[in-house]
N, C-alpha and C positions, 0 to 999 in steps of 0.2 A: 428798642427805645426805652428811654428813661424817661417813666411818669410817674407823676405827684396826684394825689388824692386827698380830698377834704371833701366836708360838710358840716353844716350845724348838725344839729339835733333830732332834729325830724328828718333827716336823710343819714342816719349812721345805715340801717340794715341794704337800704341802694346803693350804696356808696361800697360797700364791701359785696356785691354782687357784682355790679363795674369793675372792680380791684380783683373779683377774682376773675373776671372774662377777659381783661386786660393779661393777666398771668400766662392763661390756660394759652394766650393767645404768642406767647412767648417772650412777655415785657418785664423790663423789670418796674415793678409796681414799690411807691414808699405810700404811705397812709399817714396822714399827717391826724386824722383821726377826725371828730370827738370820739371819747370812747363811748359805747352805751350809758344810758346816763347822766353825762356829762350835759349843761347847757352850756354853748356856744354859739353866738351873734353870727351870722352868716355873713357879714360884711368881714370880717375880720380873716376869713378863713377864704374868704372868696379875695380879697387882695393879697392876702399872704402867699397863694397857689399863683396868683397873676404875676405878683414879685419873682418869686421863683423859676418860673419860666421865663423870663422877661429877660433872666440877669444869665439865662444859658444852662443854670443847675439843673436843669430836667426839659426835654424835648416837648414831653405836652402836661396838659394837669386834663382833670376831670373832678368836678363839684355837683353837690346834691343839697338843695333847701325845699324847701316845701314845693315850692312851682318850677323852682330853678333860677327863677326871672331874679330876685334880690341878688344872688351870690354872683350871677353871672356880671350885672351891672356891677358892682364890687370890682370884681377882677378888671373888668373894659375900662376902669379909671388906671387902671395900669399903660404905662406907654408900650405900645408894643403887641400889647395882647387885642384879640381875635375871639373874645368865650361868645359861643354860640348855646342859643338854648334850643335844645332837641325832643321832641314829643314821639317823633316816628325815624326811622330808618332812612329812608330817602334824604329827607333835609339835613341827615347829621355826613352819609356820604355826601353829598354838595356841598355842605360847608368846609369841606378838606379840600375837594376838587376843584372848588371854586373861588372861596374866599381864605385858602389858609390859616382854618381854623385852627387856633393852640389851646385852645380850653373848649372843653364841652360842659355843661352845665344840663344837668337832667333835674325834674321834680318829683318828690319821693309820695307826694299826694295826688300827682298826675301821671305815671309811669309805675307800671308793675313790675318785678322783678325780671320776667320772660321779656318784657320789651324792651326793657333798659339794656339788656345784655346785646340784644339785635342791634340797637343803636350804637352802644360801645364798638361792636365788629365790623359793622358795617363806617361807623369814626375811623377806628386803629386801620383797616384794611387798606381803604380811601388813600389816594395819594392825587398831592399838589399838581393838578395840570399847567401850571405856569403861560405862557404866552398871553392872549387877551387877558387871562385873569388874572396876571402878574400887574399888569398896566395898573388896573382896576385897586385890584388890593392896594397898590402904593396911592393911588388917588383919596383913599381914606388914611392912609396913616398921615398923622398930624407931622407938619414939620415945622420948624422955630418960627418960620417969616408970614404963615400962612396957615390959616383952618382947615379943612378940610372943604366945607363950603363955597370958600373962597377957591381952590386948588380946583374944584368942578364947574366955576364959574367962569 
């Protein structure tokens, strides 16, 4: 698979521990970066990974901000995207099996290097069970005539 990587600032050193567990795992990995250093707005870098997967350029993204929670929101105003934010291993496998998630979104002030990695493998590993959770997924994606709200009502 081809994934995209991003983060602000406070998520450069998790970000490239994901990108290297993403690799080791057989992916091709791009890093859209910041590089050390660098400050970067995590809304920016968290739609930019959402756009890019949205438009087909890369199968999944994975994001790193301080909690995760900004970047991931970021990305989810993208049509089409799924970022899930992951603190444990369990939730980040369900989020693939269940809801088809295409961005994962980890916190670089709430996840250690050794967990983040568990999470990414146990993400990448994960695959879409489809049938009820196909239903379900489309029941949240937004369509032109109707909210999502509306669509479960």
């Amino acid at each position: 698979m081809r994934i995209v990587v991003a983060s602000d600032h406070a998520g450069v050193d998790l970000r490239q521990e994901m990108a290297d567990e993403a690799r080791e795992l057989g992916h091709e990995v791009v890093d859209l970066g910041p590089a050390p250093g660098e400050a970067v707005d995590y809304p920016v870098n968290g739609a930019r990974v959402g756009r890019l997967v949205a438009a087909g350029e890369y199968d999944l993204g994975m994001l790193v901000c301080g909690t995760g929670v900004g970047i991931s929101i970021a990305a989810n105003k993208i049509r089409g995207i799924r970022a899930v934010v992951c603190s444990e291993p369990y939730s980040a496998k369900l989020a693939r099996q269940h809801n088809n998630a295409n961005v994962l979104a980890v916190g670089a002030r709430v996840v250690g290097p050794g967990l983040a990695r568990l999470i990414v493998r146990e993400w990448l590993t994960a695959e879409f069970e489809g049938g009820r959770h196909a239903r379900r997924v489309g029941l949240i994606e937004p369509s032109d005539s109707a909210t999502a709200g509306e669509q479960l009502s």
